[in-house]
C-alpha positions as CSV (number, residue, x, y, z in Angstrom):
1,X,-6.2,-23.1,63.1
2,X,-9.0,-21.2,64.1
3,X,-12.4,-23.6,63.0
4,X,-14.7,-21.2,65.2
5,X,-14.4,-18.7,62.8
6,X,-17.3,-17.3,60.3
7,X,-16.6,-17.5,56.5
8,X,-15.3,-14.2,55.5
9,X,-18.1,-13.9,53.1
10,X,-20.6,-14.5,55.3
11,X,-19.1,-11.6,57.3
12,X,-19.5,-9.1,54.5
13,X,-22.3,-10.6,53.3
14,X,-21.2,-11.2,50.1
15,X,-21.4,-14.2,47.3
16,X,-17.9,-15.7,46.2
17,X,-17.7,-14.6,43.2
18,X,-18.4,-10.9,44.5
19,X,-15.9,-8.2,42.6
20,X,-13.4,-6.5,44.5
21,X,-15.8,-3.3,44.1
22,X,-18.4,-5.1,46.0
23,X,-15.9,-6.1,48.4
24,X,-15.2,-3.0,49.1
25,X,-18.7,-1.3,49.5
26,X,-19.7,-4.2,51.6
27,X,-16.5,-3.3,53.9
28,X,-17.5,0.0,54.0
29,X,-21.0,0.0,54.9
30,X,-20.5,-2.5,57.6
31,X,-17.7,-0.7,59.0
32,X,-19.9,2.3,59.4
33,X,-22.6,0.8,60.9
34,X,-20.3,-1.4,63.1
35,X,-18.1,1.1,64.5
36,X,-17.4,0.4,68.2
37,X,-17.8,4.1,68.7
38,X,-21.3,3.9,67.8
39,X,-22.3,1.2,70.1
40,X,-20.8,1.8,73.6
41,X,-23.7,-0.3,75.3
42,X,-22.6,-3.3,73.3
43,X,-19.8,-5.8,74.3
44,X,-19.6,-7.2,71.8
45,X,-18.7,-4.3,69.2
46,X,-15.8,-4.2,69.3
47,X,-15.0,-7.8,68.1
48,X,-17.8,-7.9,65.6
49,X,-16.0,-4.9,63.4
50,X,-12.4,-6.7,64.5
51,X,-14.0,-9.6,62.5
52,X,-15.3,-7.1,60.1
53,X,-12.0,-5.9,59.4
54,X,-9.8,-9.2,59.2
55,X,-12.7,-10.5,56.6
56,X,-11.7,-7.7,54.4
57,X,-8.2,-7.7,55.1
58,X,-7.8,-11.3,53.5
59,X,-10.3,-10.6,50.7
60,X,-9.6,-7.5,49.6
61,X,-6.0,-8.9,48.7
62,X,-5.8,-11.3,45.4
63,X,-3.2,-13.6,47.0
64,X,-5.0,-14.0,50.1
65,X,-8.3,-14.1,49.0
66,X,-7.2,-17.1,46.5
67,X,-5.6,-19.0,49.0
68,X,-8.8,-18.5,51.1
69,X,-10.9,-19.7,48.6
70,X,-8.8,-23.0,48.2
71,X,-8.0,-23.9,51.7
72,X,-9.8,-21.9,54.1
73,X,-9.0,-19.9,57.1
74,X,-6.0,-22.5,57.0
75,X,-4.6,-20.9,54.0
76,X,-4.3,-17.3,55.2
77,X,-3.0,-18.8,59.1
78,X,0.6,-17.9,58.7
79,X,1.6,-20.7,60.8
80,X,-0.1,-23.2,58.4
81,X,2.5,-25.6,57.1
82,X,4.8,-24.9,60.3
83,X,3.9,-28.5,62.2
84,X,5.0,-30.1,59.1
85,X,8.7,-28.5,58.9
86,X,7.9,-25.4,56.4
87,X,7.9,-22.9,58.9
88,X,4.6,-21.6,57.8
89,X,4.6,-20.0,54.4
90,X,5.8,-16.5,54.3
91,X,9.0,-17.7,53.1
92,X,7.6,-19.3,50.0
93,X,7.2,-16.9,47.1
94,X,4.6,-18.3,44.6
95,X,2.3,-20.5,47.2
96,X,-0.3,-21.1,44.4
97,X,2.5,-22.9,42.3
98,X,3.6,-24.9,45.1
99,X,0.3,-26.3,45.9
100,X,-0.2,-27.1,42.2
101,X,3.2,-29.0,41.9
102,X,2.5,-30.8,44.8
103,X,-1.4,-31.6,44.1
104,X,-1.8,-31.0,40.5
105,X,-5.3,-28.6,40.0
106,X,-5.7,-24.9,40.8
107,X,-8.1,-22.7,42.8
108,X,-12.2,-23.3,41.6
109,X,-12.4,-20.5,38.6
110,X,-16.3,-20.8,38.7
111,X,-19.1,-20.8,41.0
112,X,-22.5,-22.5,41.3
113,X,-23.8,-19.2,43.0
114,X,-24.7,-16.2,41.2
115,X,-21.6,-14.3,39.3
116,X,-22.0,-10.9,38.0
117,X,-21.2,-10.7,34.3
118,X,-18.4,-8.6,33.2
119,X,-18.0,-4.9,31.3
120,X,-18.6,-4.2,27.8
121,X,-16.4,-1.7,26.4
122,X,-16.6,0.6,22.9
123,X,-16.3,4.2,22.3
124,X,-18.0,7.0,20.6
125,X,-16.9,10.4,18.3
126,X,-18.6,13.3,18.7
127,X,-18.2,16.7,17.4
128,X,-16.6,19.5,19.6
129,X,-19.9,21.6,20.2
130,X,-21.8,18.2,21.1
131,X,-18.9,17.4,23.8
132,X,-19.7,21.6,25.0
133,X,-23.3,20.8,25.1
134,X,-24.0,17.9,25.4
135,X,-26.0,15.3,22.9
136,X,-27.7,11.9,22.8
137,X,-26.0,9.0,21.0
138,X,-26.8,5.9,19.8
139,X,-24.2,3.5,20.3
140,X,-23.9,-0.7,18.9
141,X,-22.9,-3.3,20.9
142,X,-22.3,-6.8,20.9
143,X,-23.2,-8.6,24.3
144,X,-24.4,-11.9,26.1
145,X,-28.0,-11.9,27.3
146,X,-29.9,-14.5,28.5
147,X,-31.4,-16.8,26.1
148,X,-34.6,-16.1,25.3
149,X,-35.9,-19.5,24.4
150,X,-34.6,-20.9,27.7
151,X,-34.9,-18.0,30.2
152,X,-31.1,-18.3,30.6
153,X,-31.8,-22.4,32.0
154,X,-29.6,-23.7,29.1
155,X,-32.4,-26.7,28.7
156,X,-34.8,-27.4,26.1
157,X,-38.3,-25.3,26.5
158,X,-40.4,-28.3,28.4
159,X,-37.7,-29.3,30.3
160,X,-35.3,-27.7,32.7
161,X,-31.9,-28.2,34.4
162,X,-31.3,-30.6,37.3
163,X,-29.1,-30.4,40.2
164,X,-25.5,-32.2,39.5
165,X,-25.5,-35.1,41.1
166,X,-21.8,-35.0,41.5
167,X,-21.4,-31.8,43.7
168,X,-25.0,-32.0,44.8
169,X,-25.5,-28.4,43.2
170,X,-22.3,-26.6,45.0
171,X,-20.5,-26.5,41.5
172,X,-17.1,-27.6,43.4
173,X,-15.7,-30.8,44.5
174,X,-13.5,-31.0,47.5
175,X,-10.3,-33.4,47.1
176,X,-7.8,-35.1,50.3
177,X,-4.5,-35.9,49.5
178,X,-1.8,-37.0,52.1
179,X,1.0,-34.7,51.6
180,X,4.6,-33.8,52.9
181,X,2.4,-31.1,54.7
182,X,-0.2,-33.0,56.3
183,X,-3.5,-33.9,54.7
184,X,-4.7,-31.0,52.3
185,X,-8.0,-30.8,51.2
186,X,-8.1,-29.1,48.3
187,X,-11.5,-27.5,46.1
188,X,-12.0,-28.1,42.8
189,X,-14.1,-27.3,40.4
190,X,-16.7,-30.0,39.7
191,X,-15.7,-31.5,36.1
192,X,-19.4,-33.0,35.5
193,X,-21.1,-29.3,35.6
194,X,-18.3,-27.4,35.3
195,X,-19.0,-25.6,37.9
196,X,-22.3,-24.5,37.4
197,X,-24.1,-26.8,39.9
198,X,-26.5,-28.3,37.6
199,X,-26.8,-30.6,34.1
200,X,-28.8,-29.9,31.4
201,X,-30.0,-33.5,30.1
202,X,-32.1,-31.8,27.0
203,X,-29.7,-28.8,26.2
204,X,-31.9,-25.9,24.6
205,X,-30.8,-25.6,20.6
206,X,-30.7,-21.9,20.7
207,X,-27.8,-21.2,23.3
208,X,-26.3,-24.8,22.7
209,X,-27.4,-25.4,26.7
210,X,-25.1,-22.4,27.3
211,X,-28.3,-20.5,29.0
212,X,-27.0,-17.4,27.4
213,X,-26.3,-15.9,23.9
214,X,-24.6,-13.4,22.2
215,X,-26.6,-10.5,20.5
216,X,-26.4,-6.8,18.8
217,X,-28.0,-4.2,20.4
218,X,-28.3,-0.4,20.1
219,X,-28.1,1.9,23.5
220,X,-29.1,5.0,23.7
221,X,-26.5,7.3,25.1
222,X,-27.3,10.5,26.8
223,X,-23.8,12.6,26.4
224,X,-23.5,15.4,29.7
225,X,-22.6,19.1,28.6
226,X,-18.8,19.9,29.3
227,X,-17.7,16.0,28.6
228,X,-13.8,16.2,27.5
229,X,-12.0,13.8,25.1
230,X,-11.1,10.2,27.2
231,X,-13.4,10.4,29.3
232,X,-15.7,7.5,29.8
233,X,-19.4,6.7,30.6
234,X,-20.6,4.3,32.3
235,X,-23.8,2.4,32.2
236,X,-24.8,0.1,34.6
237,X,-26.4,-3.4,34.0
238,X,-25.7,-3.1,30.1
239,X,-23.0,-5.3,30.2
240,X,-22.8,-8.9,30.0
241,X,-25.4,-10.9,31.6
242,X,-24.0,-13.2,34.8
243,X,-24.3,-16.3,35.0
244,X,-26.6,-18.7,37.8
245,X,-28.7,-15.5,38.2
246,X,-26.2,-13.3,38.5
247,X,-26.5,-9.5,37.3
248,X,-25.4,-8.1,34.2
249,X,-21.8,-6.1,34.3
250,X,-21.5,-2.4,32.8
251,X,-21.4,-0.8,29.9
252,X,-18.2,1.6,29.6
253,X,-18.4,4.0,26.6
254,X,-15.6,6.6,26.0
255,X,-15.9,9.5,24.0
256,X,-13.9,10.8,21.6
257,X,-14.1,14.7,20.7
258,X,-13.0,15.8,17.0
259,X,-11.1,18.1,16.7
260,X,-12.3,22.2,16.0
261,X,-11.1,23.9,12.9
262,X,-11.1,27.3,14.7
263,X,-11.1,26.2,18.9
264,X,-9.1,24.3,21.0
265,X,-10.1,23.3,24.2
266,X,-8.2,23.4,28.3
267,X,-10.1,22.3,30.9
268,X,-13.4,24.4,30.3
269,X,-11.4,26.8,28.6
270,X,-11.7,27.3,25.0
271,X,-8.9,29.4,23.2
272,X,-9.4,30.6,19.7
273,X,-6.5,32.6,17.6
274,X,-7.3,35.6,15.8
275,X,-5.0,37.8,13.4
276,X,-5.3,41.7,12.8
277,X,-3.9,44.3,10.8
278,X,-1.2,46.2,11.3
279,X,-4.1,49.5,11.7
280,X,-6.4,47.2,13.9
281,X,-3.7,46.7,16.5
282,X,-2.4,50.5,16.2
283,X,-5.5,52.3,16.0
284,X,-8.1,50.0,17.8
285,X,-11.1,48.4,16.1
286,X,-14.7,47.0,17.0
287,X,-13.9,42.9,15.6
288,X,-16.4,40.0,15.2
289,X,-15.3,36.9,17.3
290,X,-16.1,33.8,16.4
291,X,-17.8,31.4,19.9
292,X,-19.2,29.0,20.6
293,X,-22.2,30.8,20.8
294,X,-21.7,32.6,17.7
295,X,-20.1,35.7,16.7
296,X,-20.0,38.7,19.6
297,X,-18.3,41.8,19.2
298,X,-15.2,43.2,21.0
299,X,-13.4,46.4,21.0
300,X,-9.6,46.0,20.4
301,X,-8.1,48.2,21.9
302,X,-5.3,50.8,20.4
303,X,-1.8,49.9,20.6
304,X,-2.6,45.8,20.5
305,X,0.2,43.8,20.5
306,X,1.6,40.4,19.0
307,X,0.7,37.8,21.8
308,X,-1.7,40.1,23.7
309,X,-4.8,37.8,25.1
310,X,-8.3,39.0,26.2
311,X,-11.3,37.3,27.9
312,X,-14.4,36.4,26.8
313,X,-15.8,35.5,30.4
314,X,-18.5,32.3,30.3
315,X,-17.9,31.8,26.3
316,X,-16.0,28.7,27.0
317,X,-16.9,25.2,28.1
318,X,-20.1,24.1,30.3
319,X,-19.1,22.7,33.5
320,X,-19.2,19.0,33.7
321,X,-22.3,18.4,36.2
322,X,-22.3,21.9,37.6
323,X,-23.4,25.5,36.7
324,X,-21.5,28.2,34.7
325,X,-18.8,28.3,32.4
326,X,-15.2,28.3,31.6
327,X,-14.4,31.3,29.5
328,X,-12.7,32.1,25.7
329,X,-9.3,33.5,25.5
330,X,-8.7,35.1,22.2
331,X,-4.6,35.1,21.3
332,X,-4.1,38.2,19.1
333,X,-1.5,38.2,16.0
334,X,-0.5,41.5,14.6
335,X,-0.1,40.7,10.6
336,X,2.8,42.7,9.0
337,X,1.5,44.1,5.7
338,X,3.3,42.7,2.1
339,X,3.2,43.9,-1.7
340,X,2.5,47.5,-0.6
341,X,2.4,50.2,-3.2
342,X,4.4,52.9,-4.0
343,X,1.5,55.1,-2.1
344,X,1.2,53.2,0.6
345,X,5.1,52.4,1.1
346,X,5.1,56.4,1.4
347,X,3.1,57.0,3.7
348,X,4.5,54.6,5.9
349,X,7.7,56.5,5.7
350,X,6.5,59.5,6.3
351,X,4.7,57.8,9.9
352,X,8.4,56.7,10.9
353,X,9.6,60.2,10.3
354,X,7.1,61.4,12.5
355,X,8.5,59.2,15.0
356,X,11.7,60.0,14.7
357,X,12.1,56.1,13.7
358,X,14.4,54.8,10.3
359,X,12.3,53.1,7.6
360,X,12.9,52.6,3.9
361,X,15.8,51.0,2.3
362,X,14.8,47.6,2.4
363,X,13.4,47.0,-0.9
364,X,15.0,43.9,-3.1
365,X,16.6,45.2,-5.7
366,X,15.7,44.3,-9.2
367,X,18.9,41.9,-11.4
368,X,19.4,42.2,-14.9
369,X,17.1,39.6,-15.9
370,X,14.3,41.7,-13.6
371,X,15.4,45.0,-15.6
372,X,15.2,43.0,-19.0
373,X,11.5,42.0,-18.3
374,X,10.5,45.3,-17.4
C-alpha cells in the first residue's frame, strides 16, 4: 500500500464532507490549470494532474469514496486483503457489509469539519401571463438557521463549547481489531460528541445545545419571463444552514403554471383556437384575435378552411434568458350553420345550384305527434 501518498482531499482541496458537486468543480478547475500541456517546462506536471485525476477517480464514485473514508488509500488498493487469502476484494459484492459483519460499526456519517447544509424544496403557482412575463413571488419556507441566542455554538450565552476530549476535536475515533484479514483499523464516529468535535457543558435553552433551529421565513422570488411549467429555481445559500461553520444548502423552488382558458402553450409557442362562420371562411373577414398582448386584427382570408393555421409572428412566449419571441398559431374551425330558416335554407340552395352541387332533402321529417302539435 502506497503510505506516500497525499489524502485525496487534500489534492482537491476539498473538506470531507464536500458534495459530489464540489467534487467535481474542484476536479475541474484543477485539471485545467494542471494540464501537462500547459506546463511543458515543468517535470513534474505530469504526475501532479495523474494525482489529480486518481483523487477524483476514487471520490467521485460512492463506493470508493466510502471505503476511502473508512480505511484509506488501503481501501481503494485492489490488492488489499490479497496477503491474507481474499484475493483482494473485487470479488466481494457488498464490501461495506463485510466489514460491518466482521467489525460491527459503519463508515463516520458526520464530521467535526465544516458540512454544507442541505436543499430546501417547495413550489409555487403562477398564472399563465406571469410565467410569459415574468413576476416576483413571495414564497414560505420552513428552514434550520443558526441559533440566534447562541451564534450557532449550541452553549448557553456566557459560555461556549469546548473541544471533546475524547477525539481531541476530530469528531471520529479510530478503532484496531485483529482480524482474519490482518489488523484493520477502522474510523468511527466519536460517540461522546457525536461527531461534532466538541461538548457543550451549559447547552443554550433555545436550540436545546443543537446550535441551530428551525424557523419560517418568507423569500422573495423573482420569476424570469418565458419560465414553463416544472421548471425549478434555484436559490443559493437559502437552504439549510451547515453545521461546524459550514454554509447553508439551496433553495429549489418549482413553478407551477395554471392553466389558460383560451391558450395553450409549446415551447415558446402559444396556440389559441378560433371558430368562424361558414361566410367568414368563404368570403374572407377582418377578425379580432385574442394575445397575449391583447386583441390584434387579422384578415382571413377567402376560401378558409377547417384546420387551416396562420401566424402571429413574436405574439407567443418570451424567451427564457434571451431576446425575442416564440410566435401565436391560430387553428381555424369552419362552424356549420343550424336552425336556418326557410329564407336562408333557400338561398343556400339556390348557391349549390349555382355550383352545379346537390343540396336540399335532408330535412327531418315531422311524425304524427309533430303534425298533432302543429
Amino acid at each position: 500500500m502506497a503510505d506516500n501518498k497525499r489524502d485525496y482531499y487534500e489534492v482537491l482541496g476539498v473538506q470531507r464532507g464536500a458534495s459530489a458537486d464540489e467534487v467535481k468543480r474542484a476536479y475541474r478547475k484543477l485539471a485545467k490549470e494542471c494540464h501537462p500541456d500547459l506546463h511543458p517546462d515543468d517535470p513534474s506536471a505530469e504526475a501532479k494532474f495523474k494525482e489529480i485525476n486518481e483523487a477524483y477517480e476514487v471520490l467521485s464514485d460512492d463506493q470508493k469514496r466510502a471505503r476511502y473514508d473508512q480505511y484509506g488509500h488501503a481501501g481503494v488498493d485492489p490488492n488489499f486483503g490479497a496477503d491474507a487469502g481474499f484475493g483482494g476484494f473485487d470479488g466481494f459484492g457488498d464490501l461495506g457489509s463485510i466489514f460491518e459483519s466482521f467489525f460491527g460499526g459503519g463508515r463516520t456519517s458526520q464530521r467535526s469539519g465544516p458540512m454544507r447544509g442541505e436543499s430546501v424544496r417547495t413550489s409555487v403557482t403562477i398564472t399563465f401571463e406571469e410565467a410569459a412575463f415574468g413576476c416576483k413571488k413571495t414564497v414560505n419556507v420552513s428552514r434550520i438557521e443558526n441559533c440566534q441566542d447562541c451564534g450557532g455554538s449550541g452553549a448557553a450565552p456566557g459560555t461556549q463549547a469546548e473541544t471533546c476530549a475524547n477525539c481531541h476535536g476530530t469528531g471520529q475515533v479510530r478503532n484496531q481489531r485483529r482480524t482474519p484479514l490482518g489488523i484493520v483499523t477502522t474510523t468511527d464516529t466519536c460517540p461522546v460528541c457525536h461527531g461534532r468535535g466538541k461538548t457543550v457543558a451549559n447547552p443554550c435553552k433555545s436550540c436545546g445545545g443543537e446550535g441551530r433551529i428551525r424557523r419560517s421565513r418568507s423569500i422573495e422570488l423573482n420569476i424570469p419571463a418565458g419560465i414553463d411549467d416544472g421548471q425549478t429555481i434555484q436559490l443559493g445559500g437559502e437552504g439549510n444552514m451547515g453545521r461546524n461553520g459550514g454554509g447553508a444548502g439551496d433553495l429549489l423552488v418549482t413553478v407551477r403554471v395554471r392553466k389558460h382558458e383560451l391558450f395553450t402553450r409549446e415551447g415558446f409557442a402559444v396556440h389559441y383556437n378560433m371558430s368562424v362562420t361558414f361566410a367568414q371562411a368563404a368570403l374572407g373577414a377582418e377578425l379580432e384575435v385574442p394575445t397575449l398582448d391583447g386583441k390584434v386584427t387579422y384578415t382571413l382570408p377567402e376560401g378558409t378552411q377547417t384546420g387551416s393555421t396562420f401566424r402571429l409572428r413574436g405574439k407567443g412566449i418570451p424567451y427564457l434568458n434571451s431576446q425575442g419571441r416564440g410566435d401565436q398559431y391560430v387553428h381555424v374551425t369552419v362552424q356549420t350553420p343550424k336552425n336556418l330558416t326557410s329564407q336562408q335554407k333557400e338561398l343556400l340552395k339556390q348557391f349549390a345550384e349555382l355550383r352545379g352541387e346537390k343540396a336540399g332533402g335532408g330535412e327531418k321529417k315531422r311524425g304524427f305527434f309533430d303534425k298533432k302539435k302543429k
